[in-house]
C-alpha positions as CSV (number, residue, x, y, z in Angstrom):
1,X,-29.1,3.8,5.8
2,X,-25.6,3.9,6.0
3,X,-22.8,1.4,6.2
4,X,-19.1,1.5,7.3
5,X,-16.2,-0.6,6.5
6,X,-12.9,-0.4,6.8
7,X,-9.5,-1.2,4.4
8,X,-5.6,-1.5,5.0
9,X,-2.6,0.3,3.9
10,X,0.1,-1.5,2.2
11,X,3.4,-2.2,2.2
12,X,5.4,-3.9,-0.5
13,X,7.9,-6.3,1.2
14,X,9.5,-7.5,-2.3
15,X,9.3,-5.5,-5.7
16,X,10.9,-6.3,-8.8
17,X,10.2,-4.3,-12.3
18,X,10.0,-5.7,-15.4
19,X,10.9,-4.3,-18.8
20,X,8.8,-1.3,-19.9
21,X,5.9,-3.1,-22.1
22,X,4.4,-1.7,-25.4
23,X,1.1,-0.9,-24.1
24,X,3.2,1.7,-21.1
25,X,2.6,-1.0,-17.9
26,X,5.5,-3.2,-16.7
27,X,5.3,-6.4,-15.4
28,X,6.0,-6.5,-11.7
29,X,6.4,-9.0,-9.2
30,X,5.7,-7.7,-5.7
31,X,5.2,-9.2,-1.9
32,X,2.3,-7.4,-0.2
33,X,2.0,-7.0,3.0
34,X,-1.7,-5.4,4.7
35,X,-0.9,-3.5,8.2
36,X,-3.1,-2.3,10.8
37,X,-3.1,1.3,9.8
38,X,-6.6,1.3,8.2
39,X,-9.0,3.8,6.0
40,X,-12.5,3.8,7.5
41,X,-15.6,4.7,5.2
42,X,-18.8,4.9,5.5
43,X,-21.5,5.0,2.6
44,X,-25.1,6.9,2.8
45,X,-27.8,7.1,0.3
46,X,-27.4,10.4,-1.1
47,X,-28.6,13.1,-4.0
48,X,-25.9,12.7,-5.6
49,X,-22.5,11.6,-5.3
50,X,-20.0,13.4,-2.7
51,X,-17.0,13.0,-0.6
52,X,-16.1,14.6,2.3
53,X,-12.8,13.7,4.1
54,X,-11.6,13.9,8.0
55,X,-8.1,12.5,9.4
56,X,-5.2,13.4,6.7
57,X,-7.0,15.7,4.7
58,X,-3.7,17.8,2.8
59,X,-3.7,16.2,-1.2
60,X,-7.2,14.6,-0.7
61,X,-8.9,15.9,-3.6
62,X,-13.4,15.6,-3.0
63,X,-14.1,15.5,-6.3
64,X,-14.9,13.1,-9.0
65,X,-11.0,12.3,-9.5
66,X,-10.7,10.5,-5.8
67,X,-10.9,7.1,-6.6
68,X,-13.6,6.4,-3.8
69,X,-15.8,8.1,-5.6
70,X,-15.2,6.1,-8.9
71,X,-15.5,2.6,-6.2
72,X,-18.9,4.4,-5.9
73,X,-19.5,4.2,-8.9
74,X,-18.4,1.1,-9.7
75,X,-20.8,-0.8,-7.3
76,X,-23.7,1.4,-7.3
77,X,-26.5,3.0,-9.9
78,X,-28.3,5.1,-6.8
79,X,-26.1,8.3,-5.9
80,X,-24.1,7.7,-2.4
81,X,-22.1,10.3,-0.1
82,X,-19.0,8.8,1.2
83,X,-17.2,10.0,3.9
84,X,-13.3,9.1,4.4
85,X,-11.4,9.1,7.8
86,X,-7.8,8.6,6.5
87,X,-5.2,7.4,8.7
88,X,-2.5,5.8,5.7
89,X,-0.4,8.7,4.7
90,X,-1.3,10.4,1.0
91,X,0.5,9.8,-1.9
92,X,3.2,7.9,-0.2
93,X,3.7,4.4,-1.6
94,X,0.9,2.7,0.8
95,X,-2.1,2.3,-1.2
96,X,-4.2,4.5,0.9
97,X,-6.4,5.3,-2.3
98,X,-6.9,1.8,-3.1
99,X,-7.5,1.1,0.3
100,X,-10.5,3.9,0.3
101,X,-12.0,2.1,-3.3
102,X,-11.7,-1.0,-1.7
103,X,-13.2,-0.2,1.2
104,X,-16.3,1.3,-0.8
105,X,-16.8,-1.1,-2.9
106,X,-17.6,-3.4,0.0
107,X,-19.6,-1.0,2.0
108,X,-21.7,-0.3,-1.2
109,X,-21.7,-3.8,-2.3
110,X,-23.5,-4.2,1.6
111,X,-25.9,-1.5,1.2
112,X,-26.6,-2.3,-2.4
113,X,-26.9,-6.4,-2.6
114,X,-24.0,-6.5,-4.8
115,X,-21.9,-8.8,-6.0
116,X,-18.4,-7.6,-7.1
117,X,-15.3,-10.2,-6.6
118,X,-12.0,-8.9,-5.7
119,X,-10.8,-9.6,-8.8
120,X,-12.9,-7.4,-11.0
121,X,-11.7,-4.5,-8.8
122,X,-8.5,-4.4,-11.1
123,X,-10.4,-2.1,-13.4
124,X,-10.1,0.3,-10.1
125,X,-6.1,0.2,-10.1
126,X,-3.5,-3.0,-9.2
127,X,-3.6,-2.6,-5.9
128,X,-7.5,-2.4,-5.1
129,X,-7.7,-6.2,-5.0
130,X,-4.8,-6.6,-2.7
131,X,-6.8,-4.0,-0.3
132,X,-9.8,-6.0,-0.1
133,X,-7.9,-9.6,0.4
134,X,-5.5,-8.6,2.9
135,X,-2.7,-10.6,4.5
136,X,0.4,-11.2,2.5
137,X,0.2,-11.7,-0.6
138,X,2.6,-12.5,-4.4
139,X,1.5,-10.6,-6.8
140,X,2.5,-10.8,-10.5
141,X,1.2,-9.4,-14.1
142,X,0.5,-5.7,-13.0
143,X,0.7,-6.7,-8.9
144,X,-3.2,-7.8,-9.3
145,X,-2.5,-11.5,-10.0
146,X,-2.7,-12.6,-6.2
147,X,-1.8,-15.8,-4.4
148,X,-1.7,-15.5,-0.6
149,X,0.6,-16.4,1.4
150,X,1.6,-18.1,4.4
151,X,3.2,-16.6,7.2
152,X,4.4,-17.1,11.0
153,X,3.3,-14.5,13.5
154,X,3.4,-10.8,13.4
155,X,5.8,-8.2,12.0
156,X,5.9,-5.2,13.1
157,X,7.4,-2.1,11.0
158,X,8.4,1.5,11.3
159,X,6.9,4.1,9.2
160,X,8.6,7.5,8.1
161,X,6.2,9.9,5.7
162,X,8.1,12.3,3.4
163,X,7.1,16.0,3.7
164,X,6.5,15.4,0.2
165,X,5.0,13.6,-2.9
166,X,7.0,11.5,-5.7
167,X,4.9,11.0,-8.4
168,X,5.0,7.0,-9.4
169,X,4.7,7.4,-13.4
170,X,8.0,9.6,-12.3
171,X,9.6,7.6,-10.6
172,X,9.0,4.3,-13.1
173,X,10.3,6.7,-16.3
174,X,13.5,7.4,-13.9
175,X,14.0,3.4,-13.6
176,X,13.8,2.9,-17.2
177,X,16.3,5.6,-17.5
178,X,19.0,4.6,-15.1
179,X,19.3,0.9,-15.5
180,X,20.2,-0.6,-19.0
181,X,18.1,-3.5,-18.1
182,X,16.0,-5.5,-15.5
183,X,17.6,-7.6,-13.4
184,X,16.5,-11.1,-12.3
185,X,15.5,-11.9,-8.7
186,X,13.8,-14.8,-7.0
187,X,11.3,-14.2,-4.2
188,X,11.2,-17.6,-2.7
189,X,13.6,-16.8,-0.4
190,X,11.9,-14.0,1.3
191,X,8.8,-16.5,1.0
192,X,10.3,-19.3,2.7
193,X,11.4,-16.7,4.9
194,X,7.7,-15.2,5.6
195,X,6.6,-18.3,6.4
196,X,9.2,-19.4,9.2
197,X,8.7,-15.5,10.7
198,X,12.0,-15.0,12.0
199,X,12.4,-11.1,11.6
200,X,15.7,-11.1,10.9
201,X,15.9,-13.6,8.7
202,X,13.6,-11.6,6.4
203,X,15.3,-8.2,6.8
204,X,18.1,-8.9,4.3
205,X,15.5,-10.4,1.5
206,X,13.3,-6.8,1.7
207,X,14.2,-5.6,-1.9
208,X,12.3,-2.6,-4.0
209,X,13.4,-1.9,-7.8
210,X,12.0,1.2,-7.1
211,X,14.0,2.3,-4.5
212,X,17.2,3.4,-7.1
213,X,14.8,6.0,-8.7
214,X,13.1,7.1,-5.8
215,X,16.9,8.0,-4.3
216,X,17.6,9.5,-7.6
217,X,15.0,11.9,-7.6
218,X,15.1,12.4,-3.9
219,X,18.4,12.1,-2.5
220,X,17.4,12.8,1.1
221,X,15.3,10.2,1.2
222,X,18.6,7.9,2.2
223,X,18.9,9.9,5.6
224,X,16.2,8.7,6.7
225,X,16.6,5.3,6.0
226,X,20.3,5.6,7.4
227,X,18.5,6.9,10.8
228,X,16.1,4.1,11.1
229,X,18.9,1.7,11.0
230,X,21.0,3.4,13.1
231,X,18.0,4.0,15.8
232,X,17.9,-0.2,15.5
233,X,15.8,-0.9,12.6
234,X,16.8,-4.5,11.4
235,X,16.8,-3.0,7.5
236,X,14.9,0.5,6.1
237,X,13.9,1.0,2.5
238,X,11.4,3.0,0.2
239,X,7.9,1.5,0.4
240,X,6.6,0.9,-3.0
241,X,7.5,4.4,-5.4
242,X,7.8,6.7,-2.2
243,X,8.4,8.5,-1.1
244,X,7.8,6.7,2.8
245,X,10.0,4.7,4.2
246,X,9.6,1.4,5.7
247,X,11.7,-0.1,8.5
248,X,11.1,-4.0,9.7
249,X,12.0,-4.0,13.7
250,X,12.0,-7.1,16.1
251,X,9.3,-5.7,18.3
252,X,6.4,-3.9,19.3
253,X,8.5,-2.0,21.9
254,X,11.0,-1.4,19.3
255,X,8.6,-0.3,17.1
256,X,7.4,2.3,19.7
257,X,10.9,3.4,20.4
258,X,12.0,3.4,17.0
259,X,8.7,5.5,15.3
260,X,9.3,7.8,18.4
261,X,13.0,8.5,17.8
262,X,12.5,9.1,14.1
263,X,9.2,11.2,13.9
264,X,7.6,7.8,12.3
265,X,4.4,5.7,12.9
266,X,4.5,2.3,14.2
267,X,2.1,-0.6,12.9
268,X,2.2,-4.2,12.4
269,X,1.0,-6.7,9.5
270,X,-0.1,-8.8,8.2
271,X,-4.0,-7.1,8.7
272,X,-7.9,-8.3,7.5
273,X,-8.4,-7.1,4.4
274,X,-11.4,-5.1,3.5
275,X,-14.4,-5.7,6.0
276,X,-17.6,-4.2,6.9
């Protein structure tokens, strides 16, 4: 028997960082967004636990560290062999890994008559529940506090993969280290904003904390984000810790145009979450 299911990538539309907390975490608030670039899985009865990967394979590891396999493990007692067809770029500020837990953990949840809530999913990572409710979404305390949210139509965005990885403990010590302290910002506007669905309304509210040390660490980064605006993005940014970049455009057209121009992949949001 095997069963398939399917998870999306991520994009944080709003992301504030809190003050570094004694137990190493920091409080966050963040504005999730899922798109329709998703992370198919399927689940067989197996031996003995395995992965095997098609799609994006470069920075995949297949063993015991991918977090699909700990999903796996999670749900299930009996041994499963998973196979991943990855489509959200690696280790670029999208949650592809949580999307590929998430995406197990309902497909072995299927096969094995399990019941696991998306909230107990946290002990997977932050953004594992996120993956498996899908939409748009505030999340607060780590990001895995999660109240949905309402909003008009679609959006569709531009997305630009580094050539390269930023490590996200890396880039959180290089926030710390640059900015004496957190500043305060509300997310109601951009909420308010969501739910109305006027694209460029939104594109001025798009904020990431993160962004400053991502730049820091990877000055180039900003070229990219200065081509997507000048190729008519309504506003670019750093998704999440990096090192993609996200670009909000009016359109589907645009969007085409846009990812064409700039070597980028175009998508739209908000997606199902998680979903056999």
């Amino acid at each position: 028997m095997s069963v398939t299911a399917s998870a999306p990538g991520k994009i944080n539309l709003f992301f504030t960082v809190g003050a570094l907390q004694p137990d190493g975490f920091h409080e966050v608030v963040s504005i999730y967004q899922a798109l329709n670039l998703r992370e198919t899985v399927s689940v067989t009865a197996a031996k003995e636990f395995s992965l095997t990967v098609s799609g994006i394979t470069e920075g995949v590891p297949t063993d015991e560290t991918n977090l699909a396999i700990k999903a796996a493990k999670f749900v299930s007692r009996s041994p499963l062999a998973i196979h991943i067809e990855k489509t959200v770029p690696v280790a670029g500020g999208m949650g592809g890994g949580s999307a590929d837990a998430a995406a197990v953990v309902v497909a072995a949840s299927k096969m094995c008559g399990a019941k696991v809530t998306a909230s107990e999913t946290v002990a997977l990572g932050s953004d594992v529940p996120f993956a498996i409710l899908g939409g748009t979404a505030l999340g607060t305390g780590r990001g895995e506090l999660l109240t949905p949210l309402e909003t008009a139509g679609e959006f569709h965005w531009v997305l630009v993969p580094a050539p390269f990885g930023l490590s996200t403990p890396q880039v959180y010590r290089t926030l710390d280290e640059l900015r004496p302290k957190p500043e305060e910002r509300d997310a109601m506007p951009l909420i308010e904003a969501l739910r109305k669905g006027a694209p460029s309304d939104i594109a001025p509210l798009l904020h990431n904390d993160l962004q400053q040390a991502a730049l820091h660490l990877r000055p180039e980064l900003q070229e990219t984000i200065d081509a997507l605006e000048s190729a008519g993005a309504l506003r670019a940014m750093v998704s999440g810790s990096g090192p993609t970049i996200l670009a909000l455009v009016e359109s589907a057209d645009e969007a085409m145009r846009i990812a064409e121009a700039c070597g980028g992949i175009a998508t739209s949001g908000p997606a199902l979450g998680a979903h056999v």
